[in-house]
N, C-alpha and C positions, 0 to 999 in steps of 0.2 A: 363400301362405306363402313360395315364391320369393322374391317383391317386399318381403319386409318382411324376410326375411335379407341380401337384397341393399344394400338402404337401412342396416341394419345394422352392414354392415358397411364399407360407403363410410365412413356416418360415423365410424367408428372410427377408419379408417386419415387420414382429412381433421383427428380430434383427434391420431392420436399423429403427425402431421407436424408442426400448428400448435405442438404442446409438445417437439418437436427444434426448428425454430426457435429457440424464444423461448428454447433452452436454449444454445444456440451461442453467440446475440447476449450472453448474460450471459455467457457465458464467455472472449469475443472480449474485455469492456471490463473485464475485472478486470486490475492491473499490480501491478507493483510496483516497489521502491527500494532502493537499496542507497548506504552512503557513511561518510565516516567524522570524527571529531571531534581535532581537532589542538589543542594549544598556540597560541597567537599569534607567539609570538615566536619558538620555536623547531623549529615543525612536528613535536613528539613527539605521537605519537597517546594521549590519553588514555583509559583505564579506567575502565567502570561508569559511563560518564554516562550520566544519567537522558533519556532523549527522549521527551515525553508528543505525542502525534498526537491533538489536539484535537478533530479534527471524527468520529473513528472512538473516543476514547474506551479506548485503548490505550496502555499505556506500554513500552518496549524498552530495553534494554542496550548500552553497543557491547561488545566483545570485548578479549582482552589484546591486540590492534593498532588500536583505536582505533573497530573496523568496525561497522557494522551491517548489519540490512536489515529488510525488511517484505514480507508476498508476498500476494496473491490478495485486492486492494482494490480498488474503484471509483474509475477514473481521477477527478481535480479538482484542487481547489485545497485544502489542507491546512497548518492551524497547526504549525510542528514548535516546543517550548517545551524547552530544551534546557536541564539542570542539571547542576551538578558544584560539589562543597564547594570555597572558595577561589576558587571563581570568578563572575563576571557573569554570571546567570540572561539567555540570548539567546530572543526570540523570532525565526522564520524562517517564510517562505511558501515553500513548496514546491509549484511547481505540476507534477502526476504526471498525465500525457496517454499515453508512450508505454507500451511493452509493460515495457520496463525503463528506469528515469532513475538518475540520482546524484544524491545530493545531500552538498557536501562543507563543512563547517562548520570554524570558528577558533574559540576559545574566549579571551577575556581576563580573563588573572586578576582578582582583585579587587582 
C-alpha cells in the first residue's frame, strides 16, 4: 500500500511540474505593441483609425493622440491593415519578437 501511495504521488508532483513549465514558456513568448498613427505631412496624430491585425483576427482604435496598443499575443510576424476616411488604406508588416516593440505609422491622405 506504501509503494502504490508513493508512486502516487511522485507522479503527481512530476505532472504539476511538467504543467508549471509548459505554463511559464507560454507566458515568457506572449508580447506586445504599442505606437501611433500620424498625418504625412504634418505629424498630427490622427483619431479612430481603424488598425485590423490580420493574422490574430482583431481590430483596435488609436486614441485622441494618435496612440494605440495591443497586449498578451504570440510574438511573429503580423499584417497591420490600417484605415482612416480621406485617406490611403496602408498595409504594414510588423514583425513583434521582443517583450514590448513600437510600431509607428504615417498616413497619406487621399
Amino acid at each position: 500500500m506504501k509503494k502504490i501511495v508513493i508512486v502516487s504521488l511522485l507522479s503527481f508532483l512530476s505532472f504539476a511540474s511538467f504543467a508549471t513549465d509548459k505554463k511559464d514558456k507560454t507566458e515568457k513568448s506572449l508580447v506586445s505593441f504599442t505606437g501611433q498613427v500620424v498625418n504625412f505631412s504634418d505629424a498630427e496624430p490622427l483619431v479612430g483609425v481603424k488598425i485590423n491585425i490580420v493574422e490574430l483576427g482583431k481590430t483596435i482604435y488609436t486614441d485622441i493622440d494618435g496612440q494605440f496598443s495591443l497586449s498578451q499575443f504570440p510574438a511573429g510576424e503580423y499584417s497591420l491593415e490600417i484605415q482612416y476616411p480621406s485617406y490611403s488604406t496602408k498595409t504594414v508588416k510588423a514583425v513583434v519578437l521582443k517583450k514590448k516593440s513600437d510600431v509607428n505609422i504615417r498616413l497619406f491622405p487621399s
